[in-house]
Backbone as a chain_set.jsonl record, in Angstrom:
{"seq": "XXXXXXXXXXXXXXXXXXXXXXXXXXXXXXXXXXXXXXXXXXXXXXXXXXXXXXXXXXXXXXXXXXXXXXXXXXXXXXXXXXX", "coords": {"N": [[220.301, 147.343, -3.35], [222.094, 149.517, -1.834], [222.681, 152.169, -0.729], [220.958, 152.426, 1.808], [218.024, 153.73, 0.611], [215.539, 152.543, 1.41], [213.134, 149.586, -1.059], [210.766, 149.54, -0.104], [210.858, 152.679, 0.209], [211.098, 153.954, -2.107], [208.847, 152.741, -3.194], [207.069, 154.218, -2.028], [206.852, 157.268, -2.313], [207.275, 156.956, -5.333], [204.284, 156.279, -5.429], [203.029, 158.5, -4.838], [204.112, 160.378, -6.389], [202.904, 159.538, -9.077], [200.434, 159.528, -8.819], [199.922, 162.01, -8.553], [200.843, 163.013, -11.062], [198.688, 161.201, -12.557], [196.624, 162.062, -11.693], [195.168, 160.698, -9.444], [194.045, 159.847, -6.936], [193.885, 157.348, -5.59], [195.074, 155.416, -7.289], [196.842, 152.265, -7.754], [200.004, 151.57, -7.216], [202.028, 149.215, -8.296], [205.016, 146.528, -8.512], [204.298, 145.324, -11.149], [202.967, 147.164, -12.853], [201.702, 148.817, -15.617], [201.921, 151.082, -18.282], [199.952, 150.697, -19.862], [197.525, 149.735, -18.443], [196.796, 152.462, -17.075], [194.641, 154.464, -17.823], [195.041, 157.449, -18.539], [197.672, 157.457, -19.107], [199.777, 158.871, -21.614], [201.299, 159.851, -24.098], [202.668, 162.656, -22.951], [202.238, 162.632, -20.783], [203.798, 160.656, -19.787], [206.5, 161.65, -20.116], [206.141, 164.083, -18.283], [205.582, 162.251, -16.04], [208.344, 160.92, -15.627], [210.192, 163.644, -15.529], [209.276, 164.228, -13.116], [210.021, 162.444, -11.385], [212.327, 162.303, -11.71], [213.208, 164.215, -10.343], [212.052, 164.094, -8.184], [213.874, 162.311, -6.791], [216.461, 163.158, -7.244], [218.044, 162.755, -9.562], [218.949, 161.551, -13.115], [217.871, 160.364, -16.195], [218.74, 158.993, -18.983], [217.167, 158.609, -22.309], [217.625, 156.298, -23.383], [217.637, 154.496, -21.435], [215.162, 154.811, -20.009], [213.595, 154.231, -22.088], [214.074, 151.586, -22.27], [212.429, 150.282, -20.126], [209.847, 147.983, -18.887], [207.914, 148.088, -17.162], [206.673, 149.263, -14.084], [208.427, 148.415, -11.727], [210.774, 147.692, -13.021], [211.634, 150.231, -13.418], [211.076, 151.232, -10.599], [213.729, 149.315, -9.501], [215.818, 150.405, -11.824], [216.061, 153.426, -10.468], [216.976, 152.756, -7.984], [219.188, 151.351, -8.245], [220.672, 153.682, -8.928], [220.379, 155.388, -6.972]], "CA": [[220.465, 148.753, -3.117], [223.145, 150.022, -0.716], [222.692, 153.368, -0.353], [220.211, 153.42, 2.616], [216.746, 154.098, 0.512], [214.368, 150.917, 0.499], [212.195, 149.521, -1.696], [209.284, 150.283, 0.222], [210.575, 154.301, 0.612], [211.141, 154.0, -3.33], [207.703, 152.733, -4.0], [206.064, 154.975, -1.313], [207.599, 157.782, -3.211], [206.656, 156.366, -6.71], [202.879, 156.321, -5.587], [203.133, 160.24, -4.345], [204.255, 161.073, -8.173], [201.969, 158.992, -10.264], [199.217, 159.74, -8.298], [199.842, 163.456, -8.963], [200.899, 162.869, -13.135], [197.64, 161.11, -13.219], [195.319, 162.953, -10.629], [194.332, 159.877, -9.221], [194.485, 159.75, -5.576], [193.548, 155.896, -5.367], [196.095, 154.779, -8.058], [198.082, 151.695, -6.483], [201.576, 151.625, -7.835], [202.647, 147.762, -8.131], [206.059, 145.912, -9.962], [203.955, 145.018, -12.512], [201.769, 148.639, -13.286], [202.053, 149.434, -16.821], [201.281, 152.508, -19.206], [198.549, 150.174, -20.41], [197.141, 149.458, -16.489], [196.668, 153.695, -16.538], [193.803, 155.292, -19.033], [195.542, 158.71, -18.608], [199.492, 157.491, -19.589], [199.834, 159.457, -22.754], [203.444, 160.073, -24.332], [202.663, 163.761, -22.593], [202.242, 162.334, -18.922], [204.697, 160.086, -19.893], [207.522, 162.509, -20.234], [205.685, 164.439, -16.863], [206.655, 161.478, -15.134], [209.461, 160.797, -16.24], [211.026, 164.554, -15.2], [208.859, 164.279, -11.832], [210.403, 161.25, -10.91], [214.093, 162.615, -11.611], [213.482, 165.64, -9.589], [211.888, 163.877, -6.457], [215.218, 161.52, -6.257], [217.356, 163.951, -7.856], [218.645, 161.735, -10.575], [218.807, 161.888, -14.315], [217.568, 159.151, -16.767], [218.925, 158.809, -20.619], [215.842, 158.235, -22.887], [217.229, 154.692, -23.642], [216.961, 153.88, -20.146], [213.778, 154.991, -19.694], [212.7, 153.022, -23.341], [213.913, 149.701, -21.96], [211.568, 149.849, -19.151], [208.765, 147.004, -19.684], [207.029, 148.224, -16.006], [206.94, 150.253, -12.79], [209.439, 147.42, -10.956], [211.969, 147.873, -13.664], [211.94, 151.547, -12.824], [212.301, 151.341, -9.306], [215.111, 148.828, -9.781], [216.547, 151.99, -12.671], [215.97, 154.018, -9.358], [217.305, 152.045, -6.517], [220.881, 151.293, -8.613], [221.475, 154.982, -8.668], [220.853, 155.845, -5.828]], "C": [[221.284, 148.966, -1.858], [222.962, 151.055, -0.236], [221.574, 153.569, 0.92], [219.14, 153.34, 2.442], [216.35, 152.8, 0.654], [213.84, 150.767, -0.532], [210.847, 149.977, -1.599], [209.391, 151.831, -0.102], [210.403, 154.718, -1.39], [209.139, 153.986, -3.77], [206.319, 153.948, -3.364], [206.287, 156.793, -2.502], [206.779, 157.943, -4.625], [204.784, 156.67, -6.719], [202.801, 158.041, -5.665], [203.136, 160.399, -5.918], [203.364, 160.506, -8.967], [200.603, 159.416, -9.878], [198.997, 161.472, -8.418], [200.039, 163.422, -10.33], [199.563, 162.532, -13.315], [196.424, 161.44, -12.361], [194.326, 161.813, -10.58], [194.683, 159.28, -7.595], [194.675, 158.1, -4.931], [194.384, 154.935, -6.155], [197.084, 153.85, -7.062], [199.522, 150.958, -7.993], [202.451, 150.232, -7.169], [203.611, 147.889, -9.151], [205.398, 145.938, -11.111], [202.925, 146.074, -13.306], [202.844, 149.098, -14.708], [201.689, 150.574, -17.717], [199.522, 151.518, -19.717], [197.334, 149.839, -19.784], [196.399, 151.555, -16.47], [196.143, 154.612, -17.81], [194.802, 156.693, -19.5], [197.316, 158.58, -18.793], [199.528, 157.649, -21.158], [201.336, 159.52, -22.786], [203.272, 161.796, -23.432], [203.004, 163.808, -20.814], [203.203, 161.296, -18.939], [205.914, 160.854, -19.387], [207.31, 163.642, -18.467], [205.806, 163.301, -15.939], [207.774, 161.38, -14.644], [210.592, 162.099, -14.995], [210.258, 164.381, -13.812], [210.029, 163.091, -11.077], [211.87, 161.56, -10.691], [214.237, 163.945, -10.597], [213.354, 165.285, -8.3], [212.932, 163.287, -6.335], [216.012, 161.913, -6.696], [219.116, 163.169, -8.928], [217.881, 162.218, -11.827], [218.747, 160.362, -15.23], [217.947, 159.456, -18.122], [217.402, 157.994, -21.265], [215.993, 156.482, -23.44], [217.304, 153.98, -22.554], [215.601, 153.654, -19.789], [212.818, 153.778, -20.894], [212.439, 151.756, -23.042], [212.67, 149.729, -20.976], [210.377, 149.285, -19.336], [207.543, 147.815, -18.017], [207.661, 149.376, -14.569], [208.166, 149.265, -12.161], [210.393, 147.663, -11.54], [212.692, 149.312, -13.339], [212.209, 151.912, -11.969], [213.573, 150.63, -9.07], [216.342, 150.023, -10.268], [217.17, 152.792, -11.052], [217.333, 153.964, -8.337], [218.966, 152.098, -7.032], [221.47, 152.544, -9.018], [221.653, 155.761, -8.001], [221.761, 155.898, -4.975]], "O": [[220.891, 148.41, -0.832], [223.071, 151.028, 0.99], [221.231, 154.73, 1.144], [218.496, 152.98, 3.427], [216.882, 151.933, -0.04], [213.896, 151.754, -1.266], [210.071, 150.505, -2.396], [208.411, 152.404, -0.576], [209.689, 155.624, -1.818], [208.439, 154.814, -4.353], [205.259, 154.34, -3.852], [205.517, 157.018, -3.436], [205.927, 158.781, -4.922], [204.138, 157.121, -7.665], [202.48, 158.622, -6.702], [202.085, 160.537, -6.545], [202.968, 161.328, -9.794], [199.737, 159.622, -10.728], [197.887, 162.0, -8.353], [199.101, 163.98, -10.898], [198.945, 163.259, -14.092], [195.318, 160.934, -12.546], [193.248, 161.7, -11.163], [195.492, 158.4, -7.301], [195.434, 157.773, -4.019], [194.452, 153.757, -5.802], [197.778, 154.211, -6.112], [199.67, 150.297, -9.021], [203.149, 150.12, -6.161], [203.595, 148.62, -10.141], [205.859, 146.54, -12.08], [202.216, 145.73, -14.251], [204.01, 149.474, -14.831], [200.514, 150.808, -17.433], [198.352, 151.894, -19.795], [196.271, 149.671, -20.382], [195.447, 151.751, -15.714], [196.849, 155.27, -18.573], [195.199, 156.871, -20.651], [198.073, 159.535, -18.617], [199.334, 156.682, -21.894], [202.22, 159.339, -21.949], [204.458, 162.112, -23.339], [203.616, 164.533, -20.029], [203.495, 160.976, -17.786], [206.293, 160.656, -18.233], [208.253, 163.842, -17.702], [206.253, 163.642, -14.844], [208.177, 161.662, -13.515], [211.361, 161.772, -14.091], [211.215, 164.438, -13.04], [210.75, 163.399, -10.128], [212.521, 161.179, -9.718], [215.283, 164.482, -10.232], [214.038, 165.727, -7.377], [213.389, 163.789, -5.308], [216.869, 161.034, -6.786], [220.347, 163.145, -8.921], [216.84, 162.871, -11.9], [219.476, 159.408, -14.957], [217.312, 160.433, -18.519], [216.784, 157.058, -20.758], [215.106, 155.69, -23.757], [217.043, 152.779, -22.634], [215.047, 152.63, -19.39], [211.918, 152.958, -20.713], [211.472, 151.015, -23.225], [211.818, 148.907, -21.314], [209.609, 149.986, -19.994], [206.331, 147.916, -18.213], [208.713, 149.967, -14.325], [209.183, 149.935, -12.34], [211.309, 147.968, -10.776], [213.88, 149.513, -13.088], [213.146, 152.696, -11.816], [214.482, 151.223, -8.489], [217.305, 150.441, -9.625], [218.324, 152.748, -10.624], [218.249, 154.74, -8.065], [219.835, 152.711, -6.413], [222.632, 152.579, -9.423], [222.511, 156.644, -7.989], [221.622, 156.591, -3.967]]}, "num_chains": 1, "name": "protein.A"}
């Protein structure tokens, strides 16, 4: 990543939003955190991610970007290379 942001400010970031999609104040937001890792990741809070996430870093994701993604790490990677 060039632009400046870190990884850490990325994942600090990342926790802030998931932890509000899934109203879980204690949620810890690792590389490897998956929809399957998070009772409450529905295709509904999915998609409420999703647009949260593009609004706090004011970036836009194509839905086959978002598809490939196997985990949270892949996403801040997504992230980090558009920033």
């Amino acid at each position: 990543m060039e632009s400046g942001i870190d990884v850490a400010k990325i994942y600090a970031k990342l926790t802030e939003i998931f932890r509000d999609v899934f109203d879980d104040d204690n949620l810890q937001v690792t590389p490897a955190l998956t929809a399957a890792d998070v009772d409450e990741w529905d295709s509904l809070n999915h998609i409420r991610l999703v647009v949260s996430v593009e609004r706090a870093f004011g970036l836009s994701f194509s839905a086959a970007q978002v598809g490939r993604l196997k985990n949270v790490g892949e996403f801040a990677e997504l992230i980090g290379a558009k920033l």
